[in-house]
N, C-alpha and C positions, 0 to 999 in steps of 0.2 A: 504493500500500500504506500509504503512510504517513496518506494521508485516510481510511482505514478503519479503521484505529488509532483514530484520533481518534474518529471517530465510533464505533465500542466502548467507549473511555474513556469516554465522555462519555454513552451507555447506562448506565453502569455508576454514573457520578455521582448519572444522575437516581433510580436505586435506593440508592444510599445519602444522598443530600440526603433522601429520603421520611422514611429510618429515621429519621435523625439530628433529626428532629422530637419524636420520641416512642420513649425509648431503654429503657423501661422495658417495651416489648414487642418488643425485642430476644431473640429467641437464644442463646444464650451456651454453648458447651460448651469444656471443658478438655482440649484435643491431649491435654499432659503441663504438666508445673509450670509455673507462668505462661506456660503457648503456648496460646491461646484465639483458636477461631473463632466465628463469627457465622451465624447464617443471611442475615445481610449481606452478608458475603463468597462463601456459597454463590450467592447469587443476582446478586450482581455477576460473580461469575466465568461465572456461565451466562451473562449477558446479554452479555459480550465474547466467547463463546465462540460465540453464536450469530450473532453481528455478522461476525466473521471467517470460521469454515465456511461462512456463505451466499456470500461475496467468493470463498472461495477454499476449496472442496470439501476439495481436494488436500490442504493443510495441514497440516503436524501438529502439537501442542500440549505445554508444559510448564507446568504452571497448578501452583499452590500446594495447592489443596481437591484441584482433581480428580488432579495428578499427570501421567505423560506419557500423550497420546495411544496407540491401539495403532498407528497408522503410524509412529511414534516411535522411529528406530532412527540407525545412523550413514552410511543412506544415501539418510534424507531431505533433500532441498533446503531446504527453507523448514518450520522451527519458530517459531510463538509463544510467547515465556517470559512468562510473564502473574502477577502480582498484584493481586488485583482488588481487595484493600485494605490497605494495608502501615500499618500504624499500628493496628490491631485496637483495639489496648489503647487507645489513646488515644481513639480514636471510640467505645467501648464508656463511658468515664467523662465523654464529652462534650469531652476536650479536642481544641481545631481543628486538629490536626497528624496530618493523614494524607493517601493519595494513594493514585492509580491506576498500576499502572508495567505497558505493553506495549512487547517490544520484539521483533523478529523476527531469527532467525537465520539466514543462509545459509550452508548448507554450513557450520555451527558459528563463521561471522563475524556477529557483531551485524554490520545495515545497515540500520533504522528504530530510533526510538526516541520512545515517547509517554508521560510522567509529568503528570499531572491532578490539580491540587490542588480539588479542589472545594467547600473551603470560602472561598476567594482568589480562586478564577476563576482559578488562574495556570494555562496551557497550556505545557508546554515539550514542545520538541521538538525531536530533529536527524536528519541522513541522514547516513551514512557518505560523506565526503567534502565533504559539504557546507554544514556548521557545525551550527552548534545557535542554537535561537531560544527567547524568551520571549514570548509572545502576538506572536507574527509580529516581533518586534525580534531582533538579534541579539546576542548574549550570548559574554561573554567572561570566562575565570577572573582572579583578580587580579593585579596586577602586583606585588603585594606580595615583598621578598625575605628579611627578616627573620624567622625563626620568634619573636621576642619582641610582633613587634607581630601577631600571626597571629589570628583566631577559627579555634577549630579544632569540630568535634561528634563524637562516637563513640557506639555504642551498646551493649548487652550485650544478647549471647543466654542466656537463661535456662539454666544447667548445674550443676558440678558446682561444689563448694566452691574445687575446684582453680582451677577456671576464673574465678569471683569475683574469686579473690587476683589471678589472672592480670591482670584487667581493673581493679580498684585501683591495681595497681603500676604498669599502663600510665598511668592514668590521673593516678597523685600526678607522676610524670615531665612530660607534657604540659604540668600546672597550672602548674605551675613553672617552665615553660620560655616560654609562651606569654599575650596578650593572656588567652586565657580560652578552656575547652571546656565544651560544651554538650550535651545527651542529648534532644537534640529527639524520637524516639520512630520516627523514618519514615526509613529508611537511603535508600530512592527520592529521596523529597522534601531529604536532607541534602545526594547526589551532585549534583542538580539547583539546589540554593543555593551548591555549589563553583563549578559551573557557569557560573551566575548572577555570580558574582562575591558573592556574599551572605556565604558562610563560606569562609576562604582553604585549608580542608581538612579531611578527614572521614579516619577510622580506625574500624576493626569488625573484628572476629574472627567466625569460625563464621556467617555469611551463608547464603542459598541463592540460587541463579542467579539467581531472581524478584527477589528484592532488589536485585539488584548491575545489572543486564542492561542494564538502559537507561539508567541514570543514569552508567552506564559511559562508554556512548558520549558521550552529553552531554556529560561531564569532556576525554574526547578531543578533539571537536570544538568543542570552545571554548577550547582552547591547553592543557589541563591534562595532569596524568599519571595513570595508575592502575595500579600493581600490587598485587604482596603486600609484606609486612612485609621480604621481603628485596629488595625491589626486583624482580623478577621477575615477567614477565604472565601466569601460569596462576593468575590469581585468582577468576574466573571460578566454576571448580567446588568449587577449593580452601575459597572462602569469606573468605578473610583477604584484608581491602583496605588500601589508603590513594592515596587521589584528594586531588591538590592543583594548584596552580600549581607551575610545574618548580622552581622555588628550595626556595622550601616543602616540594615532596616531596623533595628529597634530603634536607632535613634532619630531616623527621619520617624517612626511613629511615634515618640515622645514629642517630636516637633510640632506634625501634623496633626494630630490625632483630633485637635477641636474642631478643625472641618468635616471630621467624620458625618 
């Protein structure tokens, strides 16, 4: 399952590497206030969609454009949680900070997990239980234990005014407290640099399960932690993360934890 992954990711690349040539005949329509899709992303998301139902008929799907399959209930075995390009905005203005995120759920446990950066070539991947890799090496979060010397990124979902304030005050806290945080653009590709050991932890609010799914597990199988703001693992659907190394995440949750 997990080599079908790939090779859907990697379908999906070959259609957005095309775009990303020639971005001025891009696409472009407006969800709601800064939430913009692409005809990139529709056609990424078909092409892992078609890659996967041929493997695997049965399937049922949770895709960002198209939404849940109609076999899509809570007594299917095996769902695909699919982004077929998480960084829109950035791939829409040319900047190189986006990816591919599939990951499959069983019986509502992430147990595959495939993020495709395709402007890097970087491949990560892991299997429940069985670590997590970076172009076939394997990968570990940081060993870092001080939140002063930490890189951390977080991102903002476009909302309300309320929500703005929310994400400032998160964020003048953090600055403050740590090496430095960053708003790289791609919540996938952020969970997958925790991961990596790249950035020593990542925080976001208001997420959707395509976002969060497989860079999830990534953070897990590479020694790390993931819940929500109060430390607790129904983050998932909730939306509210924070994936670190263990040291690091209890103390980004002693940080956070009042916006829980």
């Amino acid at each position: 399952m997990l080599n079908t992954a790939i090779k859907a990711a990697r379908r999906a690349a070959a259609v957005i590497n095309r775009a990303s040539f020639d971005l001025d005949r891009v696409t472009v329509t407006e969800k709601q206030h800064n939430d913009f899709v692409t005809d990139v992303d529709q056609a990424a998301e078909q092409a892992i969609i078609e890659v996967l139902s041929k493997a695997y008929p049965d399937h049922a799907f949770l895709a960002e454009e198209s939404g849940a399959s109609k076999n899509a209930n809570d007594e299917t075995e095996f769902t695909w949680i699919i982004d077929p390009l998480d960084g829109t905005t950035n791939f829409m203005h040319g900047f190189p900070q986006y990816s591919i995120s599939i990951a499959l759920a069983q019986r509502g446990v992430i147990t595959q997990a495939v993020i495709y950066d395709p402007v890097r070539n970087d491949l990560f991947t892991a299997t429940k239980g069985a670590g997590a890799y970076l172009n076939d090496k394997r990968i570990r979060v940081t060993k870092l234990d001080r939140i002063a010397n930490a890189l951390l990124s977080t991102g903002y979902v476009a909302g309300s005014p309320r929500a703005l304030a929310e994400y400032l005050k998160m964020y003048g806290i953090m600055a403050e407290r740590c090496h430095g945080v960053r708003r790289p653009g791609s919540a996938a590709l952020d969970l997958a640099y925790v991961a990596a050991g790249r950035l020593d932890g990542f925080y976001e609010k208001g997420l959707k399960p395509w976002d969060i799914a497989a860079g999830a597990l990534m953070v897990t199988e590479s020694g790390g932690i993931v819940g929500e703001f109060s430390g607790e693992s129904d983050y998932l659907y909730k939306g509210d993360i924070i994936a670190a190394s263990p040291k690091i995440f209890g103390q980004m949750v002693g940080l956070l934890g009042e916006f829980a």
